[in-house]
N, CA, C and O of each residue as an XYZ file, in Angstrom:
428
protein
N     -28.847     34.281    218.642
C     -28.837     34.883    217.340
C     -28.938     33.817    216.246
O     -29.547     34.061    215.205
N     -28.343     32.629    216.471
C     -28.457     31.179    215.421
C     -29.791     31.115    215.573
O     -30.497     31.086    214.565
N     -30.226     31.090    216.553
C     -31.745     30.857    216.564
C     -32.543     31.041    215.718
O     -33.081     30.257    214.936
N     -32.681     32.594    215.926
C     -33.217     33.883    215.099
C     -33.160     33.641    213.589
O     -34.166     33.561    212.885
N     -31.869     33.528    213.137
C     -31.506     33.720    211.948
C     -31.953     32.199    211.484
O     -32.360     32.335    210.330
N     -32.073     30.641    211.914
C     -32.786     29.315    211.792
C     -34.205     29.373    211.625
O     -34.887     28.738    210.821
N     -34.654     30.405    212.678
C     -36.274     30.008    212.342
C     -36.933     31.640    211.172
O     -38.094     31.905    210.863
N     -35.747     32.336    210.839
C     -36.492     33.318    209.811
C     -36.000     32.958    208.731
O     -36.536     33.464    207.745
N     -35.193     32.285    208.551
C     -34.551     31.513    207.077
C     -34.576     30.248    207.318
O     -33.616     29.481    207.244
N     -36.022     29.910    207.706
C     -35.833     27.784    208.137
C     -36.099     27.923    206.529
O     -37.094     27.200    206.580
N     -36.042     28.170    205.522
C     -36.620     27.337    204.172
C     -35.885     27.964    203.442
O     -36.135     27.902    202.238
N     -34.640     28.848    203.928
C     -33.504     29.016    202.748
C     -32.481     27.572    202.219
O     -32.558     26.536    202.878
N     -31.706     27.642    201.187
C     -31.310     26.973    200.405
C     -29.806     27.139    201.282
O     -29.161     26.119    201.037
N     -28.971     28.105    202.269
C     -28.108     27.734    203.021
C     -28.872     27.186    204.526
O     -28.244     26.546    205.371
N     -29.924     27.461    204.632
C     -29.984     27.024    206.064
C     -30.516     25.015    205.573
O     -29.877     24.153    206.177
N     -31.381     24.632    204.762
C     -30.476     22.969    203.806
C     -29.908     22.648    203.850
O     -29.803     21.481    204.229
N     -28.620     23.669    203.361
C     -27.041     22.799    203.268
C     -26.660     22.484    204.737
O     -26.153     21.445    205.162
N     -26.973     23.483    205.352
C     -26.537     23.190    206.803
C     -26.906     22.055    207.518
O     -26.250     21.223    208.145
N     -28.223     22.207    207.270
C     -28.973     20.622    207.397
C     -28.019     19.608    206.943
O     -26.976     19.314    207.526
N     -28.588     18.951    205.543
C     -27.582     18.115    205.553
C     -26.604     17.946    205.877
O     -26.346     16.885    206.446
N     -25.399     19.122    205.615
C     -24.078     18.878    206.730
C     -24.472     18.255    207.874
O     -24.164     17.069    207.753
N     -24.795     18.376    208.522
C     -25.424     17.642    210.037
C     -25.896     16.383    210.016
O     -25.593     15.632    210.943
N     -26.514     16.044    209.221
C     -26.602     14.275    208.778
C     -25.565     13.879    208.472
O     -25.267     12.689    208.567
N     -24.819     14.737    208.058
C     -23.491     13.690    207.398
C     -21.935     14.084    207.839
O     -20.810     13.854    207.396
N     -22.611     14.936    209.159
C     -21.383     15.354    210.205
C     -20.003     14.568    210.303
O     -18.937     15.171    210.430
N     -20.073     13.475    210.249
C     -18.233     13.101    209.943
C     -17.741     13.146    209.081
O     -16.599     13.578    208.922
N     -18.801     12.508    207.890
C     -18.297     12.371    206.545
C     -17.291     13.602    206.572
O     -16.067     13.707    206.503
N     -18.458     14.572    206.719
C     -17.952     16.246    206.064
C     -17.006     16.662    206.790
O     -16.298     17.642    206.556
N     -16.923     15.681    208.039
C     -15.403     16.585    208.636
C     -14.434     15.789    208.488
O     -13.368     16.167    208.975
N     -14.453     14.698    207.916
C     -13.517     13.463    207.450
C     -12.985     14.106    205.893
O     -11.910     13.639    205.514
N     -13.514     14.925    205.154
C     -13.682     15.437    203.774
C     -13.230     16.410    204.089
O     -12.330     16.694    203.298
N     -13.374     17.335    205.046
C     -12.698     18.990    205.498
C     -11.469     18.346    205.750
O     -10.616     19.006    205.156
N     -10.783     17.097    206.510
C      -9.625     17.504    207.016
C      -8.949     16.971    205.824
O      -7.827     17.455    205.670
N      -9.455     15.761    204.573
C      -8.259     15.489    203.659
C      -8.318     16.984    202.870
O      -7.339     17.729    202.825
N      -9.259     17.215    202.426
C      -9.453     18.507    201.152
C      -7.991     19.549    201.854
O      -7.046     19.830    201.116
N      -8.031     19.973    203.206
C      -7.825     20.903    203.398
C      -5.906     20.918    203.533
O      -5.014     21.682    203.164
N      -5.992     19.475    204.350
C      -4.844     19.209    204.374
C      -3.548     18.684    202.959
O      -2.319     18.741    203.019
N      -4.413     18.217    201.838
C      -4.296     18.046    200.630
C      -3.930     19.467    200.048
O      -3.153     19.369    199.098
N      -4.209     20.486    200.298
C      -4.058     21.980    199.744
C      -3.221     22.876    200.558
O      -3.049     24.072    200.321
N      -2.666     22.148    201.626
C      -2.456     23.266    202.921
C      -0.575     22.658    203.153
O       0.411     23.386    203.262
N      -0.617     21.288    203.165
C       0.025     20.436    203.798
C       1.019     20.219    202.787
O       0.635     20.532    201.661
N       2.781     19.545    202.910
C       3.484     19.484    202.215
C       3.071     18.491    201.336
O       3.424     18.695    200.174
N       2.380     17.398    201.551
C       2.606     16.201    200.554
C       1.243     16.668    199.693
O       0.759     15.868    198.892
N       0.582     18.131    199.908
C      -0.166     18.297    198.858
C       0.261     19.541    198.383
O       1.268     19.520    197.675
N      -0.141     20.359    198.553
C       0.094     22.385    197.198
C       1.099     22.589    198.032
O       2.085     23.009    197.426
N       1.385     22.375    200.017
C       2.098     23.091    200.358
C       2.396     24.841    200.648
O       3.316     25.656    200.585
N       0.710     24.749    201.055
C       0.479     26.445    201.261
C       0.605     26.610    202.492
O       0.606     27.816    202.740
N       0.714     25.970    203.420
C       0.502     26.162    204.883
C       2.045     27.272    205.122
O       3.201     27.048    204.765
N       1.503     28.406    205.811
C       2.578     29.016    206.038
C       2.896     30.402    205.246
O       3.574     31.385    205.546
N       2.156     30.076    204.162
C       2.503     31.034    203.076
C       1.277     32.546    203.142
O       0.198     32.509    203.734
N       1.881     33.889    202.293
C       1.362     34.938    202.958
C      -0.120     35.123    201.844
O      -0.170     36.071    201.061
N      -1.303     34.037    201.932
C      -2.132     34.043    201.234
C      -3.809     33.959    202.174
O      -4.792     33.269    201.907
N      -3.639     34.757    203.084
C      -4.813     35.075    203.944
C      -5.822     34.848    203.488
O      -6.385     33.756    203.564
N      -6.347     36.077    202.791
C      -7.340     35.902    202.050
C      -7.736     34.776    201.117
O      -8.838     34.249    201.268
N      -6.725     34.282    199.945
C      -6.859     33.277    199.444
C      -7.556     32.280    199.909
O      -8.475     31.729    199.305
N      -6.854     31.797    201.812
C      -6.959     30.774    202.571
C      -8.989     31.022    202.642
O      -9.897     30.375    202.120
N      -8.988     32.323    203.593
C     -10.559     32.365    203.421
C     -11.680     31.729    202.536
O     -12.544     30.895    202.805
N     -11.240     32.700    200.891
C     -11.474     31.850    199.762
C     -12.001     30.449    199.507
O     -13.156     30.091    199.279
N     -11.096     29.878    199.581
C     -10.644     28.312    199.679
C     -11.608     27.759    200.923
O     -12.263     26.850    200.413
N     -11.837     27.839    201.754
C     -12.360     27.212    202.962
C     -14.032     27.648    202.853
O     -14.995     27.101    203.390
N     -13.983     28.935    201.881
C     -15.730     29.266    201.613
C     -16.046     28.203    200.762
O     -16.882     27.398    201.173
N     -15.347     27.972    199.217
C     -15.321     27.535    198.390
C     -15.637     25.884    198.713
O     -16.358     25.249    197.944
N     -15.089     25.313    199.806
C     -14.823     24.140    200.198
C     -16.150     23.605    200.770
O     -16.723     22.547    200.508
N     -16.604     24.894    201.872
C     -17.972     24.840    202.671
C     -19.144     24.178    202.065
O     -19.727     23.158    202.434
N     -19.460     25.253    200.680
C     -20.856     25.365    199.826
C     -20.309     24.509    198.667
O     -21.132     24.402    197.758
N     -18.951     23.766    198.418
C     -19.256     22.587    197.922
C     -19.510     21.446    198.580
O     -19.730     20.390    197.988
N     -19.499     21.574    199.934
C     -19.942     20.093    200.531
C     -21.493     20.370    200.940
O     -22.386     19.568    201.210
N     -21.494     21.588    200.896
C     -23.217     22.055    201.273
C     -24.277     21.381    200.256
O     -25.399     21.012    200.603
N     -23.619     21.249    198.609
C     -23.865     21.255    197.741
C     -24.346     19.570    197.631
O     -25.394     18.948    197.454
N     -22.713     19.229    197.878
C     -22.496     17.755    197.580
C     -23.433     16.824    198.570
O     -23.729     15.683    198.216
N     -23.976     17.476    200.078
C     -24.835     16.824    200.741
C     -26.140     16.963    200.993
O     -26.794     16.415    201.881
N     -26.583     17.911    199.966
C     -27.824     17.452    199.672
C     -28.386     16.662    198.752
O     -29.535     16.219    198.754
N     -27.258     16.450    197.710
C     -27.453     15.637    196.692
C     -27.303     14.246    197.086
O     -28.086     13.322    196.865
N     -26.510     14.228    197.523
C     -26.009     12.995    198.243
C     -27.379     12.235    199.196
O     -27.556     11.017    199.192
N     -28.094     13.026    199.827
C     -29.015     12.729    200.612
C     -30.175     12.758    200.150
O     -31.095     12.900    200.955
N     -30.383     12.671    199.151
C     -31.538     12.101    198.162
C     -31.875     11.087    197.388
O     -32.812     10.753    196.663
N     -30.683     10.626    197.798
C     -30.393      9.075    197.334
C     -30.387      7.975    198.724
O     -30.977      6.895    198.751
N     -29.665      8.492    199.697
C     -28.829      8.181    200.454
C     -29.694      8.695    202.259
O     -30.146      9.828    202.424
N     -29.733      7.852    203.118
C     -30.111      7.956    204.443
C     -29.249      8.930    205.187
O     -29.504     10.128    205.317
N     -27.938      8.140    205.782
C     -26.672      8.556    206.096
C     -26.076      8.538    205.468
O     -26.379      8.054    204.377
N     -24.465      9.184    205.766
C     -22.900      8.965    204.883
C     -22.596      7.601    204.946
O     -23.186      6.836    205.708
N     -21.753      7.278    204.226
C     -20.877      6.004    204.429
C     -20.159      6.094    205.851
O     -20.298      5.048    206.484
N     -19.488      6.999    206.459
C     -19.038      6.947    207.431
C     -19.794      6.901    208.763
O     -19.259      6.552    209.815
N     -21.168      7.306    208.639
C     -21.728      7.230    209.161
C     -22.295      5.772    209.335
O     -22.397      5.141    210.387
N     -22.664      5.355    207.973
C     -23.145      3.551    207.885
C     -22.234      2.887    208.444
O     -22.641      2.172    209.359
N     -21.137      2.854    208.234
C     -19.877      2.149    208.578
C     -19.773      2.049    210.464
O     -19.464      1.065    211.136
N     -20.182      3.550    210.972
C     -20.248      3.769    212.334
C     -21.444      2.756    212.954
O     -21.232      1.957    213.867
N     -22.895      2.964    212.205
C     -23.246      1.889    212.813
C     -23.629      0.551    212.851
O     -24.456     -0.145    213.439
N     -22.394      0.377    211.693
C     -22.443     -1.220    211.758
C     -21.415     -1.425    212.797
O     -21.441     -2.633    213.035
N     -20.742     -0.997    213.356
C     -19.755     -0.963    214.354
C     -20.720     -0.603    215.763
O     -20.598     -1.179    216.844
N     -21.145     -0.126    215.628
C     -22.079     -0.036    216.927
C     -23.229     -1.123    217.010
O     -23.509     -1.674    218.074
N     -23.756     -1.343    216.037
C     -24.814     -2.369    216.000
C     -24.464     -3.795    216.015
O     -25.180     -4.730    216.376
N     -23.000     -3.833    215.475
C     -22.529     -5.285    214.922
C     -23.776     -6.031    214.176
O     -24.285     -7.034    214.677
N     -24.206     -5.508    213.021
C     -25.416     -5.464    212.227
C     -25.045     -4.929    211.013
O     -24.428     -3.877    211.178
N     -25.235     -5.373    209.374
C     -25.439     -5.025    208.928
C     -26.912     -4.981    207.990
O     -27.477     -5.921    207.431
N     -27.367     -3.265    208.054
C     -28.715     -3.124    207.621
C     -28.597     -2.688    206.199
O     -28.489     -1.477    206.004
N     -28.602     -3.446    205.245
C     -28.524     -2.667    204.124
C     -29.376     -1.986    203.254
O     -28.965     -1.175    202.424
N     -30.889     -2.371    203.458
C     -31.633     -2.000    203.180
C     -32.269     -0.217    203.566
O     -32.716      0.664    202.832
N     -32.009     -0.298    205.152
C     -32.055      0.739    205.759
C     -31.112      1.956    204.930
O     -31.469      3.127    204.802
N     -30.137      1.506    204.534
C     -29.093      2.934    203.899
C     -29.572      3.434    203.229
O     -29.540      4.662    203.312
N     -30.380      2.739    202.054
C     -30.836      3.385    200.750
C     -31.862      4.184    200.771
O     -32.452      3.954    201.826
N     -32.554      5.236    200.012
C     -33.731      5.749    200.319
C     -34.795      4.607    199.692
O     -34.438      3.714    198.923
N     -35.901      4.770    200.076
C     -36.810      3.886    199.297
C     -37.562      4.826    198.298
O     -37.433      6.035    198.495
N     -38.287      4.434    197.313
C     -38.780      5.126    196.636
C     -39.837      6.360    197.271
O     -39.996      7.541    196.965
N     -40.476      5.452    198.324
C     -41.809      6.969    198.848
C     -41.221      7.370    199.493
O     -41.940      7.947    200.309
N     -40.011      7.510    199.791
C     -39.229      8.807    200.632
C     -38.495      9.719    199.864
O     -38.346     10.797    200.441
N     -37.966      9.640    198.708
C     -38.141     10.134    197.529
C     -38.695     11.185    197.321
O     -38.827     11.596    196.168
């Protein structure tokens, strides 16, 4: 059914965000767990626990399609995440710096 719904909306503006999320797969789950835990958790709002269901929903949509947002923008400048760069200078024991940036004809 992902399938289906990928190749009849390959050129919608959520099936993009999704995209990028996926280039920048840790970042965004490195960013889901402070955001969430920051709002959820005692040393942040301290909602965890509390009778705000829906709210919680809310909040976690809200959270989604701003990183949906934030990574396509981000990736118009930008190759990979930082966390991602960071990963493979750790794997490469290399740093490429040139490679991170976009160049202009990719642009």
């Amino acid at each position: 059914m992902i399938k289906l719904l990928f190749q009849r909306y390959e050129n919608s503006a959520i099936i993009a965000g999704l995209k990028n999320m996926g280039k920048l797969s840790l970042t965004m789950y490195i960013l889901q767990s402070i955001i969430a835990t920051s709002i959820f958790y005692g040393y942040g709002l301290g909602l965890f626990g509390a009778d705000i269901f829906i709210w919680s929903i809310l909040i976690v949509i809200v959270i989604y399609l701003g990183q949906m947002y934030m990574s396509t923008l981000y990736l118009k400048h930008f190759r990979y995440g930082p966390l991602e760069y960071f990963l493979r200078i750790v794997t490469y024991m290399n740093v490429r710096k040139k490679k991170w940036v976009k160049s202009e004809r990719e642009k």
